[in-house]
Each structure stands twice: as C-alpha cells, then as structure tokens.
N, C-alpha and C positions, 0 to 999 in steps of 0.2 A: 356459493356464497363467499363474497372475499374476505381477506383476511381481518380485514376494520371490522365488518360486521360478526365476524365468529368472536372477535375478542370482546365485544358489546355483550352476545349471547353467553358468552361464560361466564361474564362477571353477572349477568342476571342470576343466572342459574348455581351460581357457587358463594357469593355476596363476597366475593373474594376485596381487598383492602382496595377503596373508592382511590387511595392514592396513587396506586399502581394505575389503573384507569385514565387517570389525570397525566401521568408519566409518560403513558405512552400514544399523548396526542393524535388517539381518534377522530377519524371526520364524523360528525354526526350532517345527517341532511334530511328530506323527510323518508326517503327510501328505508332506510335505517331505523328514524321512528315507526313507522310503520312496520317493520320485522319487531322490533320493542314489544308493540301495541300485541301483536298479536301472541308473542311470546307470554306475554300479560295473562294475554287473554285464556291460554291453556290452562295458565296456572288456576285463575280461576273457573274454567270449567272444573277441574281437577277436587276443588272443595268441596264436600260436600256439606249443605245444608246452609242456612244464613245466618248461624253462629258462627262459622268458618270465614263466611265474609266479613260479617260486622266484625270479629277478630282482624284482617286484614287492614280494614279499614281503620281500624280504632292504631294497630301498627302505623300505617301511613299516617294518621296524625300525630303520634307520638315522636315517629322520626321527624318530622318534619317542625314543629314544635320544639324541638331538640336544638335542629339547627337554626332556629330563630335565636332560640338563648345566646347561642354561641354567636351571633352576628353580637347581639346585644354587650356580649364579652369582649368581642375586638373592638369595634363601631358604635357606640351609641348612636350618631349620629345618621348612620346607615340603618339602624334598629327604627329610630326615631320616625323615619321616612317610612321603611315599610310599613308600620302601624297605620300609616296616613293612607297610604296606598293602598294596603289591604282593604280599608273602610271605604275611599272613594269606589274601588273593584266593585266590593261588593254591594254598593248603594244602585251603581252603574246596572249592576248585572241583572238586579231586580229588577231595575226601571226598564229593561228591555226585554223584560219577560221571562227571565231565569227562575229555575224554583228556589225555595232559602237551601234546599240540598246542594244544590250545582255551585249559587252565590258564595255560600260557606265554604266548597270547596275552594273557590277562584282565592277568595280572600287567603284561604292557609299558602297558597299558590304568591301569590301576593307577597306573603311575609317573608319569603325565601327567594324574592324573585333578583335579588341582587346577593346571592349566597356565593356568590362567587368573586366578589368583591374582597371580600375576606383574604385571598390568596394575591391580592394587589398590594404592591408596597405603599405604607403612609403618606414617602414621598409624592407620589403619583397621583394618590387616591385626594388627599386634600391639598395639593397643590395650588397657590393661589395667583400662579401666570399662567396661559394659556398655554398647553400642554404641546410640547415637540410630538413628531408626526411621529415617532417609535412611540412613546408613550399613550398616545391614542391609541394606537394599534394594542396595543398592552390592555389599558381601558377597554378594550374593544370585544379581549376574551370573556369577557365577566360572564355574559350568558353561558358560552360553552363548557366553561368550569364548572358553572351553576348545574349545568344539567349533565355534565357527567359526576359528578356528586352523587344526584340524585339518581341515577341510573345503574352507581353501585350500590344503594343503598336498597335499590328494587324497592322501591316507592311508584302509585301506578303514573303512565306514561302519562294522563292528562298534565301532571303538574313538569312532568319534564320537558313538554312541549310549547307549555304556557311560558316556563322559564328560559329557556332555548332562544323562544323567538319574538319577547318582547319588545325587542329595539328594531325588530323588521318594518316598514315603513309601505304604507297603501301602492307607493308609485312604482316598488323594486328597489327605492336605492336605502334600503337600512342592511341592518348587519346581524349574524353572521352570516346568512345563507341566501339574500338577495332574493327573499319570495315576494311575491306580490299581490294585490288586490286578496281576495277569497282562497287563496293557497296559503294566506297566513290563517292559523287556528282561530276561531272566535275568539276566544282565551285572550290569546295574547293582545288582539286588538283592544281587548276593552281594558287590558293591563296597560297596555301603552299609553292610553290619552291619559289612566290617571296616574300613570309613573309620571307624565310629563307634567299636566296640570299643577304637582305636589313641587317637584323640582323646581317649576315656575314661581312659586307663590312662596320658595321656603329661600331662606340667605344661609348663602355655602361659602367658603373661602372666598372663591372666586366670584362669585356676585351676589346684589343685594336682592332682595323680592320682590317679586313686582305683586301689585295691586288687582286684586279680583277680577278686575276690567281690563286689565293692559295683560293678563293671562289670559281673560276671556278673547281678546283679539289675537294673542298668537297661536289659540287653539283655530279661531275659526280661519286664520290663513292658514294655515296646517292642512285643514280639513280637505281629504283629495288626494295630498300628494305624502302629508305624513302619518296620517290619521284616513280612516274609514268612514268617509262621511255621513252615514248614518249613525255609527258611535260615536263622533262629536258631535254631531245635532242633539245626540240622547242628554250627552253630558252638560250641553251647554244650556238645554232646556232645565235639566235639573237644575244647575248654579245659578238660571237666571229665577228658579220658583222657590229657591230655598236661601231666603236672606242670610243665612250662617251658614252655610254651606260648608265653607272653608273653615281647616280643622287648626286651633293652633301648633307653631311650634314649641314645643317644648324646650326640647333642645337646641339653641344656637351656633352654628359656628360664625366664627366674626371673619366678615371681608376684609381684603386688603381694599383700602377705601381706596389708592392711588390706582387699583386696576378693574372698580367698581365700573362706573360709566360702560368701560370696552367693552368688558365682558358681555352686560346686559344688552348692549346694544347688536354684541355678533353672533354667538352662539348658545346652547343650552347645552352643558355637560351633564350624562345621563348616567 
C-alpha cells in the first residue's frame, strides 16, 4: 500500500485534525476510495447491533450538518445554493427510483457538496471577470478539499465520493479525476445536473440567470457529453411536469452588468 493511501487510512482510523490531511495534498482517485469504502466497511461490521449503527449514522449527519452551518458562516451565498441543490438532488433521486433513505442521504450529500469552497479566497470565489487560468485551477480544488474534509472527519464514503466527483463530466473531460460514463458514482451524476441547473437559473457576480427554458436548453445540449443522458432526461421531464419547479433565490449576489452578456454567453462557473 503506498504512501498516499496509508496516510488516508490513519487519518480514518485515528480522526487525527482534517487540516493536516488537507496539508499534505493526497491524491485521492477511485483506487483509494475504494480502500476508504472498505475500511468503512470493517468498521461497521465491527458494531454490534442497530443501535450502534443508527448511532453512526445519526454521527454522520450531525457532522455533516455541522459543516453546512459553517458554509452558511463564510458563504451565504454558497449556503443559499446548496439548499437548492440539495432539494433539486433529492426530487431527481426519487423520480429515478431512489428510496427517501438514499434521497435523504444525496440531499445531506448535497448540502456539503461545495464544502470545500470555504478554503477559496473571496477574491477568487466571487470574482466578477472571468477567472485567469491559475485561479481556475484553484476553483478546480474545491471537490478535493471537500472530500478530504470529509474523510478526516470519517463520515461514510458514500458522501465523500458524491463530493469528490461532482464536476466529473459523462465524456471524461470534467475534474478532478477525468472518470467517465458509469465510472462516475450515481451520486454524483445526479448531483451534477442539479449543481448545474441551480447555477444556471441563479445570478452570481459574474452572470445574470437565465430563464427556465434557456437552462432547460443548456441542460439538454449538455446531455451526453456533460450530463448522463438518462439523468437529464429524468430532470428535464421533471422541470417540464412541474410548472414551479424552480426554487427561488433568496439570496442575491449582484452582477457586474458591463461583464453580464460575456459571461452568460461563454461559460458556466461551478
């Protein structure tokens, strides 16, 4: 076992400080999750009884819970989003057959899924000119933060996997880990159409909102190459049966009106 993955399994096993973790820029890949998973998995063979579990589990939402607040501390605006996200998750997850257990889970999954945003500077994070190629790349770690966070905090691996590799994309070219097709988790696919859908529809610094229909069309060109085209088929049939669909914002951040237009027109920052 190398040395990245020994350092992963101690911090499971000792819940030693998530910052050190962070420090010392672990590759996480699925080789890795999968060592996680199973390390998990001892543990809870190891309980006995289903008060032992439902204690674990009731843990895992308390932490996880925890660090919602604390996004809600730094970020409203990042807070503001997850709620939406969570809700879209878990609307999605049902409509494709999920139990309200699993749903529930995605959702808490959901609300932390940008917990790693938190460790991005203001500068960066609501920046309202389109972001130099270093700064992306910056932007870029947010999953990876995210989910070794959550990996010291030994929370189970479903939510560190959902978090990890929400921006991964159907064709191979998303981030961090360039998985493709069905090598990304369910999880995270059905996190991604509505991280994006939310993005789309909500006004950030850098761009205004677009309208339920002009998102409904960048979901279904997506569909394929950035999206899973059976989870945005799911989603769009939802949005097209559900005249309110779409959640308000609450929260506003105001565009720079002189770099609205660009924006909206080139890219979608996630």
């Amino acid at each position: 076992m190398n040395n990245v993955l020994c350092s992963i399994e101690v911090s499971i096993e000792s819940h030693f400080d998530f910052f050190s973790l962070i420090s010392k820029g672990a590759v996480l890949n699925m080789n890795n999750i999968d060592a996680i998973t199973n390390l998990y998995t001892r543990k809870e063979q190891s309980l006995q009884g289903g008060q032992a579990r439902f204690d674990r589990e009731r843990e895992n939402k308390h932490i996880l819970l925890s660090f919602a607040n604390s996004i809600q501390e730094r970020d409203i605006v990042t807070y503001d989003h997850s709620r939406r996200v969570a809700t879209y998750a878990q609307r999605l997850a049902r409509y494709v057959g999920w139990s309200r257990r699993d749903a529930r889970d995605l959702a808490l999954a959901a609300l932390v899924h940008d917990l790693g945003k938190t460790w991005i500077a203001n500068d960066i994070l609501h920046k309202a000119d389109t972001l130099s190629d270093g700064e992306r790349k910056t932007m870029e770690r947010h999953p990876l933060i995210g989910a070794r966070i959550l990996i010291g905090c030994d929370v189970h691996p479903f939510y560190v996997e959902t978090v990890l590799y929400h921006h991964e994309a159907w064709d191979g070219r998303g981030y961090p880990s360039g998985l493709k097709g069905e090598e990304i988790p369910l999880s995270a696919r059905i996190l991604t159409v509505a991280d994006v859908y939310d993005v789309l529809t909500s006004q950030r610094p850098y761009k205004a909102a677009l309208s339920k229909d002009a998102a409904r069309e960048r979901l279904l060109s997506g569909s394929g190459a950035s999206f899973d085209p059976m989870i945005a088929r799911a989603f769009l049939n939802l949005l097209d049966s559900q005249p309110h669909f779409t959640l308000p914002q609450r929260i506003c951040a105001i565009p720079s009106t002189a770099k609205t237009a660009y924006h909206v027109a080139s890219s979608v920052r996630l």
